[in-house]
N, CA and C atoms as an extended XYZ file, in Angstrom:
342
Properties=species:S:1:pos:R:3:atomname:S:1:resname:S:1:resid:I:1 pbc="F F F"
N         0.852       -1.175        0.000 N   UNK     1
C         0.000        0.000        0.000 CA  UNK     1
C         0.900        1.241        0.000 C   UNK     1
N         0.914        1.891       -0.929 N   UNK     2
C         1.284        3.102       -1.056 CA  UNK     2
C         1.164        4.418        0.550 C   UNK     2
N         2.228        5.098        0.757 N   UNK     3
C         2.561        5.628        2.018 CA  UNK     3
C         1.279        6.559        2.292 C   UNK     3
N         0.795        7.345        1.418 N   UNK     4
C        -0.395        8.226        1.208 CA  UNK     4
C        -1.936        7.495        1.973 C   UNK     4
N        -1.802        6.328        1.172 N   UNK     5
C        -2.749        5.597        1.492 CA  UNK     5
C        -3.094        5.074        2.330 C   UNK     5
N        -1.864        4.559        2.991 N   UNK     6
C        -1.637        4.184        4.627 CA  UNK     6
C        -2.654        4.921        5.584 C   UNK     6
N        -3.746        4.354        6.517 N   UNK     7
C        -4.000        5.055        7.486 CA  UNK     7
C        -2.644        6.137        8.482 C   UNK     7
N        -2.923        7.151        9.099 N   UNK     8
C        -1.990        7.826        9.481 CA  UNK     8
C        -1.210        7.214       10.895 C   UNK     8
N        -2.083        6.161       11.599 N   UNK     9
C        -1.173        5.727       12.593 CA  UNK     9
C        -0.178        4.978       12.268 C   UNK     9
N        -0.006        4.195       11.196 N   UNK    10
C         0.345        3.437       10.735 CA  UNK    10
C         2.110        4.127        9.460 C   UNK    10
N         1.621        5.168        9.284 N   UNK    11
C         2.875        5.754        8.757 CA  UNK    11
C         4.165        6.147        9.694 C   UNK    11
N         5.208        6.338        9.175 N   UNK    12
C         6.491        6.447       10.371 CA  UNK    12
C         6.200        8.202       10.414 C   UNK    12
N         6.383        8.687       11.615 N   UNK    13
C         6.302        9.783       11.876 CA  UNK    13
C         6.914       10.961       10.662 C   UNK    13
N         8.241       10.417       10.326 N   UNK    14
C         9.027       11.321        8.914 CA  UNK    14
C         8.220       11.262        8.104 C   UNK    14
N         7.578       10.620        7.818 N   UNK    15
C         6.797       10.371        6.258 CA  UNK    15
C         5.440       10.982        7.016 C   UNK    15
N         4.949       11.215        7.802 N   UNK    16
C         3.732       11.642        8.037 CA  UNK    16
C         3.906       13.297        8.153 C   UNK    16
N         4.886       13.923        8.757 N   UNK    17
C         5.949       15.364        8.829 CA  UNK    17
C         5.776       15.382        7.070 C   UNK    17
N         6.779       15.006        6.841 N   UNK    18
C         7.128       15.042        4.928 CA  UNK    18
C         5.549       15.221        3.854 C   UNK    18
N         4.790       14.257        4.058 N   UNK    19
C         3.537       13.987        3.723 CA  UNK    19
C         2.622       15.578        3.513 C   UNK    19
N         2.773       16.053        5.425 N   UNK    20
C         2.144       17.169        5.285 CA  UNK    20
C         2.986       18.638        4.267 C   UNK    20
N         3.991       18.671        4.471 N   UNK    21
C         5.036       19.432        3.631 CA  UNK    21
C         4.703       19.314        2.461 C   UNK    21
N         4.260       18.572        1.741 N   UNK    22
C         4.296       18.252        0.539 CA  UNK    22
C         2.608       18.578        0.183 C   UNK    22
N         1.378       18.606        0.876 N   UNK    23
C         0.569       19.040        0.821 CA  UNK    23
C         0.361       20.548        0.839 C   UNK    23
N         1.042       20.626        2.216 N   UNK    24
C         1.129       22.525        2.331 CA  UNK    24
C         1.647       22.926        0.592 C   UNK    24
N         2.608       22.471        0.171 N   UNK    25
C         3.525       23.251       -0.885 CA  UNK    25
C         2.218       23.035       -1.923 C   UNK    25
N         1.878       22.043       -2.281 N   UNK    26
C         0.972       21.833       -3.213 CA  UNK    26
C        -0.461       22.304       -3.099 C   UNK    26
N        -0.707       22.792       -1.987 N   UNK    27
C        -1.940       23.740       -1.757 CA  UNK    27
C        -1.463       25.277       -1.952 C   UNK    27
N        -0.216       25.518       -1.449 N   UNK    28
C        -0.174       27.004       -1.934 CA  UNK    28
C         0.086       27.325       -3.192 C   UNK    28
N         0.442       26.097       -4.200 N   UNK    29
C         0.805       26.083       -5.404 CA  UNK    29
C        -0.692       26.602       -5.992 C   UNK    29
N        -1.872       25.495       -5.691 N   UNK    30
C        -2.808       25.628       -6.056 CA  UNK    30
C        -3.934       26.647       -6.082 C   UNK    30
N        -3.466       27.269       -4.680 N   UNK    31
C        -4.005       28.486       -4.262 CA  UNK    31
C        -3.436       29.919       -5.280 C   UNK    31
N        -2.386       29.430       -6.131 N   UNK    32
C        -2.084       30.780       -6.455 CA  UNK    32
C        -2.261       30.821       -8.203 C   UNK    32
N        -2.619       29.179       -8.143 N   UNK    33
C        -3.013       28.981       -9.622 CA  UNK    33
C        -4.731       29.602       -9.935 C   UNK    33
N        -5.111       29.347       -8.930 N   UNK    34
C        -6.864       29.758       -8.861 CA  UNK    34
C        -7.415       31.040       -8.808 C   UNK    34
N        -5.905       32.054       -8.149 N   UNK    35
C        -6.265       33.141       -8.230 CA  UNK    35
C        -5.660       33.829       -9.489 C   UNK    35
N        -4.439       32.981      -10.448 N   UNK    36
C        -4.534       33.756      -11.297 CA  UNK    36
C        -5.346       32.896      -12.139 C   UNK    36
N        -6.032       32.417      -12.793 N   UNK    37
C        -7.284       32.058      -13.423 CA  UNK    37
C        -8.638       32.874      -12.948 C   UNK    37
N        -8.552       33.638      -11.410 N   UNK    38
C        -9.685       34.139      -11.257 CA  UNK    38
C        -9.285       35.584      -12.152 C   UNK    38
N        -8.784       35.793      -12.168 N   UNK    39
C        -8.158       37.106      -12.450 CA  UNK    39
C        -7.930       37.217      -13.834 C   UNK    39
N        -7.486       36.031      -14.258 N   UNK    40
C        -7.439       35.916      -16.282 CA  UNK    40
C        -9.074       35.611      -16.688 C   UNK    40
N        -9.893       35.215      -15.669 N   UNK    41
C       -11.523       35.846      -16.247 CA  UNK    41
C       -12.233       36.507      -15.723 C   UNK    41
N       -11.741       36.893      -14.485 N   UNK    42
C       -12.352       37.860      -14.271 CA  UNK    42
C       -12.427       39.484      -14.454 C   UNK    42
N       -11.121       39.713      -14.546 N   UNK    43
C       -10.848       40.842      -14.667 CA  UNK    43
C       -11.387       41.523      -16.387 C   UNK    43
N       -11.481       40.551      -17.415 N   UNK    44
C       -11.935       41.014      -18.934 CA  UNK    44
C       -13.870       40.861      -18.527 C   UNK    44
N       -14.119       40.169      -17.787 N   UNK    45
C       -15.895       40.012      -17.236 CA  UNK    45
C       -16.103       41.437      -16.667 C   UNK    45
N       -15.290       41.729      -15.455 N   UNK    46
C       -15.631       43.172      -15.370 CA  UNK    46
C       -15.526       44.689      -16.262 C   UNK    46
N       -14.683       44.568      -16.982 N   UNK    47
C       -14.296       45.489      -18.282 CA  UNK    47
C       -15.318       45.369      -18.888 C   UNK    47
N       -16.070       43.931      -19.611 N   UNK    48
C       -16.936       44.331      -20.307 CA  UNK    48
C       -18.114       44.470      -19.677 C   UNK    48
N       -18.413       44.313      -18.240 N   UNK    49
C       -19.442       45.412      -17.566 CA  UNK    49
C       -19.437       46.556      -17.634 C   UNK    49
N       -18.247       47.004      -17.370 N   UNK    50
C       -18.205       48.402      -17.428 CA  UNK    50
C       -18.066       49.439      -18.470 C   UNK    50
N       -16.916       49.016      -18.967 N   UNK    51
C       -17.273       49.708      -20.773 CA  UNK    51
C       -18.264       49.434      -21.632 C   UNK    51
N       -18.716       48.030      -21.625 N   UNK    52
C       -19.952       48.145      -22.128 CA  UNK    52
C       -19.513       47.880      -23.917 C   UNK    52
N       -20.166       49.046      -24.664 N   UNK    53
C       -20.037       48.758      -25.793 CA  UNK    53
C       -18.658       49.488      -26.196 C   UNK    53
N       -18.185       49.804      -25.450 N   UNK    54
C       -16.630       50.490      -26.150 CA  UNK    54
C       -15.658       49.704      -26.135 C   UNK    54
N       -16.008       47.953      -25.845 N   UNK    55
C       -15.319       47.586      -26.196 CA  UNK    55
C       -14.964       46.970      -27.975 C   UNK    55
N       -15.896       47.513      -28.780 N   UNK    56
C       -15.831       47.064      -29.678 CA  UNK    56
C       -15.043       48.431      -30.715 C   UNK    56
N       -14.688       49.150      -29.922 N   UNK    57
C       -13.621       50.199      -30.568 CA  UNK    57
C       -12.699       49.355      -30.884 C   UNK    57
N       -12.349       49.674      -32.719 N   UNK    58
C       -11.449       49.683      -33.577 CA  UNK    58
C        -9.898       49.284      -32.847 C   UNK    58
N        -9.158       48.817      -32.728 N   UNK    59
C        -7.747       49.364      -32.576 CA  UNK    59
C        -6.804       49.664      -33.803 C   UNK    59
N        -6.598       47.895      -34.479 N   UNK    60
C        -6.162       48.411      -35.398 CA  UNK    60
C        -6.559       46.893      -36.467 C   UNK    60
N        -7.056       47.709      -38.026 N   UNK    61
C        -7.754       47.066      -38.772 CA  UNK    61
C        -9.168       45.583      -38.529 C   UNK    61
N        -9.251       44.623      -38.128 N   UNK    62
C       -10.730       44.254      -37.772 CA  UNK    62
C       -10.472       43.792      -36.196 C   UNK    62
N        -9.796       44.207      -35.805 N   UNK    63
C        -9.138       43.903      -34.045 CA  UNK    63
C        -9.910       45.455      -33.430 C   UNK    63
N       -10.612       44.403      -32.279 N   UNK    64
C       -11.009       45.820      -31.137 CA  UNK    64
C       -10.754       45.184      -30.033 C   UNK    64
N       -10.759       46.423      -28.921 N   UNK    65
C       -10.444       46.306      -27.653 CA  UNK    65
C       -10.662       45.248      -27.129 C   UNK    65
N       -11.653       44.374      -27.436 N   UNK    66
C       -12.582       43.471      -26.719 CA  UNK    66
C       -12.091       42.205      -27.217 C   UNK    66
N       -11.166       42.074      -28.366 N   UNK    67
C       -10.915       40.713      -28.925 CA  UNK    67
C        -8.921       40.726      -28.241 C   UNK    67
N        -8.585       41.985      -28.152 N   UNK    68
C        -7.379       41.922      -27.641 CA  UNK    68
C        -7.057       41.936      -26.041 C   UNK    68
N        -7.901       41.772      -25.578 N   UNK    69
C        -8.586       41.391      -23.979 CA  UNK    69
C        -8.660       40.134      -23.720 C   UNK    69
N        -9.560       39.328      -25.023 N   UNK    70
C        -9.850       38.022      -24.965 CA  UNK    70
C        -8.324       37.573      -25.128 C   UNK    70
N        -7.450       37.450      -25.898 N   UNK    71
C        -6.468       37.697      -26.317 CA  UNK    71
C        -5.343       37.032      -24.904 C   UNK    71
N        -5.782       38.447      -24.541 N   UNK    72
C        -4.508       38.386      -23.075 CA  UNK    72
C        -5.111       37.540      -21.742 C   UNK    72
N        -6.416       37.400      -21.999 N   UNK    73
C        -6.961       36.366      -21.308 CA  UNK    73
C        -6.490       35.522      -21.419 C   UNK    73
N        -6.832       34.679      -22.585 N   UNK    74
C        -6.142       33.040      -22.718 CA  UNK    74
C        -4.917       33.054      -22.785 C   UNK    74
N        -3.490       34.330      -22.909 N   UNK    75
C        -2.476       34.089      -23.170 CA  UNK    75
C        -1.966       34.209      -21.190 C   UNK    75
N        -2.954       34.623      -20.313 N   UNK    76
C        -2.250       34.937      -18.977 CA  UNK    76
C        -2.667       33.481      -18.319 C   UNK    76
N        -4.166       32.728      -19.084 N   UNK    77
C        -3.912       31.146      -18.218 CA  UNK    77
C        -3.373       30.306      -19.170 C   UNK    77
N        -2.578       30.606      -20.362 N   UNK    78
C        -1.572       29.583      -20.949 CA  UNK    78
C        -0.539       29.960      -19.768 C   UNK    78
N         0.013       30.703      -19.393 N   UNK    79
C         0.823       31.217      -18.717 CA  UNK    79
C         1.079       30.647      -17.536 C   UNK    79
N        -0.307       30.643      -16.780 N   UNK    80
C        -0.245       30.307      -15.310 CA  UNK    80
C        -0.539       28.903      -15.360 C   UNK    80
N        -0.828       27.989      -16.405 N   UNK    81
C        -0.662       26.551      -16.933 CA  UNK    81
C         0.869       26.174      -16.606 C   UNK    81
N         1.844       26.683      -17.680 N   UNK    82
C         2.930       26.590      -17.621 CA  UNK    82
C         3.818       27.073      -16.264 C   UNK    82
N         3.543       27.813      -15.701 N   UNK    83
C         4.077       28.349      -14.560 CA  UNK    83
C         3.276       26.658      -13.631 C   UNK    83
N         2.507       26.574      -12.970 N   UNK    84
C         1.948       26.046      -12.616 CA  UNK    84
C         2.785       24.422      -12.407 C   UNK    84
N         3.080       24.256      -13.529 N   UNK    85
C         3.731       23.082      -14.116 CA  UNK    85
C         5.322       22.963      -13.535 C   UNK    85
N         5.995       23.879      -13.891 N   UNK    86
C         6.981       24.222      -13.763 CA  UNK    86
C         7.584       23.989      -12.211 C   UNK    86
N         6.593       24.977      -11.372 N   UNK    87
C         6.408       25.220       -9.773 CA  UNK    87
C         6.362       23.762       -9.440 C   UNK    87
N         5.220       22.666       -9.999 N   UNK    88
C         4.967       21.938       -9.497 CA  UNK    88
C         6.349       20.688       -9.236 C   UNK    88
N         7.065       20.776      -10.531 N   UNK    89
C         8.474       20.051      -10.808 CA  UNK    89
C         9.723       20.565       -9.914 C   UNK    89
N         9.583       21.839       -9.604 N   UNK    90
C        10.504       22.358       -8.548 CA  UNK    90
C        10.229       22.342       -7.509 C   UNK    90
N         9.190       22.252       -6.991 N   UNK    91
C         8.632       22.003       -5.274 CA  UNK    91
C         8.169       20.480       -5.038 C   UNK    91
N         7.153       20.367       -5.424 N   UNK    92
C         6.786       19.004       -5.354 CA  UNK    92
C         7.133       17.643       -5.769 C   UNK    92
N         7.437       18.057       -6.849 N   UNK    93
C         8.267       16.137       -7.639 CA  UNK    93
C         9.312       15.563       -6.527 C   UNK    93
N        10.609       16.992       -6.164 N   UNK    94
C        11.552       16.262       -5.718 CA  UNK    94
C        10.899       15.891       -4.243 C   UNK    94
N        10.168       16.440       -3.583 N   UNK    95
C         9.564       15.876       -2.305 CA  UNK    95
C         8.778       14.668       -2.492 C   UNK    95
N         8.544       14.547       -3.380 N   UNK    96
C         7.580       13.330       -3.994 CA  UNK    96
C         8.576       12.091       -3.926 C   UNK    96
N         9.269       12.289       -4.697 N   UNK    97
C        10.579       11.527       -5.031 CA  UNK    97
C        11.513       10.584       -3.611 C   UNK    97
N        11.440       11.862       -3.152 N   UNK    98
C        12.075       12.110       -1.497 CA  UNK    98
C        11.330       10.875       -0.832 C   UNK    98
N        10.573       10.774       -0.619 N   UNK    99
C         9.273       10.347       -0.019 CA  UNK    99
C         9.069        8.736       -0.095 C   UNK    99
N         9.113        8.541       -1.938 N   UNK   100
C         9.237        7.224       -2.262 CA  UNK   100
C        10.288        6.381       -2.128 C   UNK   100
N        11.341        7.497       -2.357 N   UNK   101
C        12.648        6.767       -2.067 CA  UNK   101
C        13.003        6.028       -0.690 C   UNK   101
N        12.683        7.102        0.006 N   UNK   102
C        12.983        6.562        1.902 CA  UNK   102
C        11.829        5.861        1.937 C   UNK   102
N        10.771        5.234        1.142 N   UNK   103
C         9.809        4.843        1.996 CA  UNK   103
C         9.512        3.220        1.301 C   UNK   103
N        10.109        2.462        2.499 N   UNK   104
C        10.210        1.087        1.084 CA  UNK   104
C         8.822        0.244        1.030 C   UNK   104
N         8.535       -0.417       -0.296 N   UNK   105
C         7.443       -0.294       -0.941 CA  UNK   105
C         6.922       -2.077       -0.083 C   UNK   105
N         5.427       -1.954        0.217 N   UNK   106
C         5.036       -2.890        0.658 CA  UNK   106
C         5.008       -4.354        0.286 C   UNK   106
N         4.781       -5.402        0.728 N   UNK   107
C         4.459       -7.054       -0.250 CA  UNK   107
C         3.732       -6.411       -1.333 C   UNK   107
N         2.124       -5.708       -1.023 N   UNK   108
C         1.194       -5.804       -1.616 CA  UNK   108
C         1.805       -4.855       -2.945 C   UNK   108
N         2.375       -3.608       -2.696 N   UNK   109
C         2.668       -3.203       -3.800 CA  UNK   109
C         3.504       -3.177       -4.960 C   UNK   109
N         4.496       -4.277       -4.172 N   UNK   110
C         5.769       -5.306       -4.669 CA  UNK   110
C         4.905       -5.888       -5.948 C   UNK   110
N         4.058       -6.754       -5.792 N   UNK   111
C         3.322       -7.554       -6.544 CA  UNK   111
C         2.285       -7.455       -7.374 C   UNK   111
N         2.277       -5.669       -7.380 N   UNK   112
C         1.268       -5.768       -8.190 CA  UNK   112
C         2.114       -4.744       -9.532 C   UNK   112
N         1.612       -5.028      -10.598 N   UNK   113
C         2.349       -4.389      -12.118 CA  UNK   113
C         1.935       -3.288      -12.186 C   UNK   113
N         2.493       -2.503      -12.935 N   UNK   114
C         2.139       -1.192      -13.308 CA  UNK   114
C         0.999       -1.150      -14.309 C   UNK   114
């Protein structure tokens, strides 16, 4: 049985310490992915409350305000995709890694295939 899976009395105290570390990091990861996704739609939702129809001013040739908004929308959560990703390989993998390594693998999970 995988260390995660383990009821918690049953894990060695390091791996239960480590375990939570590795949650904290991956919740604040997540926490900061959600707010920039709130923010790559929310922030063009409120613009076009508020401007209204000016967003369909011209900028330049059949491009207006409102399509170069959309624009930087999807290009700020390609962004925070990749960031996201990135964070996750520099904080979390190697604790992940960490984790499996010191933590030797049960009969049950010995025996079963990938």
């Amino acid at each position: 049985m995988p260390l995660q899976d383990r009821p918690p009395g049953t894990r060695p105290p390091e791996a239960a310490v480590a375990l939570n570390h590795l949650r904290r990091a991956s919740g604040r990861l997540r926490s900061r992915l959600l707010a920039l996704n709130l923010a790559a739609v929310g922030v063009p939702l409120l613009l076009a409350l508020m401007l209204g129809n000016r967003l369909a001013t011209t900028v330049s040739g059949p491009f207006t305000v409102g399509m170069l908004l959309l624009v930087t929308g999807v290009l700020t959560l390609v962004a925070a995709a990749l960031w996201y990703d990135r964070a996750c390989r520099a904080h979390c993998d190697p604790q992940a890694d960490e984790l499996r390594r010191r933590t030797p693998a049960s009969r049950a999970a010995a025996g079963r295939r990938p």
